[in-house]
C-alpha positions in Angstrom: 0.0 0.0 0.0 1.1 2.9 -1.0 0.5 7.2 0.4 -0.6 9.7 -2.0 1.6 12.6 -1.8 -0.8 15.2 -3.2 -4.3 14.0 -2.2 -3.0 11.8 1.4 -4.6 9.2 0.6 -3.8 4.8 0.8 -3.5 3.7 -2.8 -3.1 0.1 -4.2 0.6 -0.3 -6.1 -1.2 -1.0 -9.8 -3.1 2.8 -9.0 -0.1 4.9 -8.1 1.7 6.6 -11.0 4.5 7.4 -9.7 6.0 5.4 -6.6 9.1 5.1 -4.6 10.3 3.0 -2.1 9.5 4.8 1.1 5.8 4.3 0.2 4.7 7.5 -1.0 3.4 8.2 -4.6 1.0 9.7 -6.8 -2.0 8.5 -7.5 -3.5 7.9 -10.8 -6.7 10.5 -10.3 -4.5 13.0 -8.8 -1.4 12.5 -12.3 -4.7 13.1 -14.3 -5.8 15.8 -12.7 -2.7 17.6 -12.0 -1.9 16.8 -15.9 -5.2 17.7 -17.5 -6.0 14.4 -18.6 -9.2 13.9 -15.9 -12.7 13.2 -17.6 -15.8 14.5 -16.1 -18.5 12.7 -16.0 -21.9 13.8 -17.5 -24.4 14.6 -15.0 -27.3 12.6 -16.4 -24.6 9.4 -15.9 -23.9 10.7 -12.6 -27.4 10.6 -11.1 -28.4 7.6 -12.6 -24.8 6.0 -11.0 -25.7 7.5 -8.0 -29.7 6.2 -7.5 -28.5 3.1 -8.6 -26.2 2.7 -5.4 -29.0 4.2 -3.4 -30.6 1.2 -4.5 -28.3 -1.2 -3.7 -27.5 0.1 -0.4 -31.6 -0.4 0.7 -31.3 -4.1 0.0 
């Protein structure tokens, strides 16, 4: 497990970007981000992503 350096938090070796061998990194959402490669996501896919997970929680 690695430790974000830019965001803090625990991230799995095949997620981190960039890793040394003290255990820090930098995490694949936070290399897109800082790099401009992030996707948003569309809200229509983002509510319908979200009631579905409402809907699985209730069962």
């Amino acid at each position: 497990m690695f430790r974000c350096i830019l965001c803090a938090f625990d991230t799995e070796l095949d997620d981190a970007v960039v890793a040394n061998k003290s255990g820090r990194c930098i995490c694949l959402r936070c290399y897109l981000r800082e790099t401009g490669g992030a996707k948003t996501m569309e809200q229509r896919l983002r509510r319908e992503l979200t009631a579905t997970l409402d809907m699985l929680e209730m069962t």
